[in-house]
N, C-alpha and C positions, 0 to 999 in steps of 0.2 A: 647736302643734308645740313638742317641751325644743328649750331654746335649745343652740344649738349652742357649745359654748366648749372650744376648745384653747389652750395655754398656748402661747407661745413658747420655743423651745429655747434658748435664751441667756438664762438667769435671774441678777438680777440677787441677791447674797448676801442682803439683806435680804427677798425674795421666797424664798429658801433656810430663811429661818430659820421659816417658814412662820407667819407673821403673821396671824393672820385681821381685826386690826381693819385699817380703810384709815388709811393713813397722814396725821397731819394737811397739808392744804396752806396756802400763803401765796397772796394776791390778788398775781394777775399786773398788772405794769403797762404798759398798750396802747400807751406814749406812746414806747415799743421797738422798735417796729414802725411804722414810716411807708410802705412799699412792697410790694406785691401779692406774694405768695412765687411765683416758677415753675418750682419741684421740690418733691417732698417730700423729708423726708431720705431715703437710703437704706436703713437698717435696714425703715421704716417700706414703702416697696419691694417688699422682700427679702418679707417678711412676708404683706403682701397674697398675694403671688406663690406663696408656701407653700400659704396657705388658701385660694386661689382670691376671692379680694376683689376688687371694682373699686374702685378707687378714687375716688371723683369730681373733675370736671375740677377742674381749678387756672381753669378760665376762669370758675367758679361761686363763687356765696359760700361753698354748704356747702364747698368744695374748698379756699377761704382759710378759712375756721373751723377744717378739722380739721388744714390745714399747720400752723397754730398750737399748735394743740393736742399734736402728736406733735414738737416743737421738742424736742429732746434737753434744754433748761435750764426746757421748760415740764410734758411730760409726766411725770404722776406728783407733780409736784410744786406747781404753781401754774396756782390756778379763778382763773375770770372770771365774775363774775356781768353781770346785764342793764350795766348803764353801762359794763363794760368792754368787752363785744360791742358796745355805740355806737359808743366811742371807735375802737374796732381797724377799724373798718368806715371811720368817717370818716375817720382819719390815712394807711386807704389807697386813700381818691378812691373812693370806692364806696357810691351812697345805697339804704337802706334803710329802713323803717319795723318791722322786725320781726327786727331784729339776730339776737336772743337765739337765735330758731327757725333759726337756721341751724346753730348749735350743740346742738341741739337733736334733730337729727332723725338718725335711723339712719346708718349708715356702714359696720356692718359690725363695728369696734373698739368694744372695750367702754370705758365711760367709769366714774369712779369713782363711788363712792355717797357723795357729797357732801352739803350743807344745799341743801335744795331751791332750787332757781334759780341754783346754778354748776354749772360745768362744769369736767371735767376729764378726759384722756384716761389711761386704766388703763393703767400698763407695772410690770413689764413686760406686751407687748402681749395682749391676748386677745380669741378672736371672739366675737363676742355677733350671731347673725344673724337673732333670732328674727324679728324687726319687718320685716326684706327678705325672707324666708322666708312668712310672711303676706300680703305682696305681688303673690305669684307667680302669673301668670295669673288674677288675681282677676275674678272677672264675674258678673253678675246678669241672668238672664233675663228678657226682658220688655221693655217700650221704657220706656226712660230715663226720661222728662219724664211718661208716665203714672203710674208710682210715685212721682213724688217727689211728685207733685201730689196723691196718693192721702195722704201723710203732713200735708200742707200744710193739706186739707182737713179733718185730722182734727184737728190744733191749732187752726185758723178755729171748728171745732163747738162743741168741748169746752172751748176756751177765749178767744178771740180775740173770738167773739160771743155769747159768754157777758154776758148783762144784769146790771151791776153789783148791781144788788139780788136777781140769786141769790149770790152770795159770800157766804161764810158766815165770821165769825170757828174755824180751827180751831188745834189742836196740831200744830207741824212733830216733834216728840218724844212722841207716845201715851203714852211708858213712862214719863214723867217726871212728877211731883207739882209741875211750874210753869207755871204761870199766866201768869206776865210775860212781858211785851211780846217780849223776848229769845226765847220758846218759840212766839207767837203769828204767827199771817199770817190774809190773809183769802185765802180758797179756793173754785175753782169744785165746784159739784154732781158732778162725776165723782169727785173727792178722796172722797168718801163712800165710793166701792166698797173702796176700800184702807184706809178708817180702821182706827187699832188694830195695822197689819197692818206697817203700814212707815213709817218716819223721812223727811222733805224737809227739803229747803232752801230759803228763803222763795222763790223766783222758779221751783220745781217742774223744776229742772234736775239734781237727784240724788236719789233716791230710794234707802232701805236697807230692810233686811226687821227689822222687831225679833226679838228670838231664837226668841219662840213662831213667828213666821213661816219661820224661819231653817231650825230643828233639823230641824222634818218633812220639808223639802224639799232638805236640803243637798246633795243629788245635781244636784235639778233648778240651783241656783245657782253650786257651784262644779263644779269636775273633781276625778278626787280628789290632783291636786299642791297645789288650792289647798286643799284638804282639810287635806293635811299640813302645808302650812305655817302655817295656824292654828292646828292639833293642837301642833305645837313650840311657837309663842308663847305660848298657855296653857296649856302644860305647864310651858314654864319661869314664865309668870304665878305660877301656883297652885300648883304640886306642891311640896309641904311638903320643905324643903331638911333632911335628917337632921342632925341636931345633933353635933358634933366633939368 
């Protein structure tokens, strides 16, 4: 489903000036915050209330992550990566094992495109509701515990009780002219059906199609948005820049 994003009416002049790179931020620091927030600001309110958002409670982590986040002296301007979601969580009496993911997860508000693993809330504000939108009455027919144990058994087959002396030494990269230990894994007998065909990663938890695999089928792999947006990056990759 295109993600849904409307801009907020109140643009801030530098959002005027129509900037496309994100602005650099500064590491926030958590040791600011010692006590559970229970409001959000108001703008951030106002907003929701425009776009029809819920907000999550203030009595939830996700709901302290994102008051944070939308803090008028943090939003737009200063990430928090993994150790600062520690700290903010500890300094305010709140245990967790998996901080970061509360920052992490959908909200509704779009967050900036940062260095992978911080966070930071986009203002001015914008919806991004793709991820909640996916959510929506989601369901699979059939009883629960028979399917998953249907998948369960097919990783037991194929590779769980797979006899170490069928593993075979192969290439997680087909395409590539390397040998070394870096390109090598050992792999069960099903890995055969896909050789040539697609790229892994040693422990068979991502799998990519090499290009011969790729081209013929780009319909069956992506949609055509993700079409496009390929299309742009190796356009602007390759397309011979005319000379000034």
């Amino acid at each position: 489903m295109p993600s849904k994003t409307r801009k907020f009416k109140k643009m801030s002049s530098r959002a005027k000036a129509g900037a496309k790179t994100p602005l650099a931020t500064t590491l926030l620091n958590p040791d600011l915050y010692s006590k559970k927030f229970d409001e959000y600001p108001p703008d951030v309110v106002e907003y929701a209330k425009q776009n029809n958002l819920q907000l999550p409670l203030l009595s939830s982590m996700r709901g302290q992550a994102l008051a944070l986040m939308s803090q008028p002296e943090v939003r737009g301007q200063q990430h928090l990566g993994r150790d600062e979601t520690v700290k903010f969580f500890k300094n305010i009496g709140v245990e967790t094992t998996d901080a970061i993911q509360q920052f992490n997860k959908a909200t509704g508000l779009k967050r900036m495109k940062t260095t992978r693993g911080n966070y930071c809330l986009q203002y001015p504000f914008e919806c991004d509701t793709t991820d909640l939108d996916k959510r929506k009455g989601v369901s699979i027919s059939g009883d629960r515990n028979s399917i998953i144990n249907t998948i369960k058994e097919w990783w037991k087959k194929n590779l769980v009780d797979v006899p170490n002396e069928e593993w075979q030494i192969g290439h997680l990269d087909p395409t590539v002219d390397d040998s070394s230990e870096k390109n090598l894994a050992y792999q069960p007998p099903i890995q055969g059906k896909y050789r040539d065909r697609f790229k892994f990663d040693q422990f068979f938890l991502k799998m990519w199609p090499t290009a011969n695999e790729l081209v013929p089928k780009m319909n069956e792999f992506y949609t055509e948005k993700e079409q496009r947006v390929i299309y742009d990056a190796l356009k602007q990759k390759f397309e011979v820049k005319p000379t000034p």
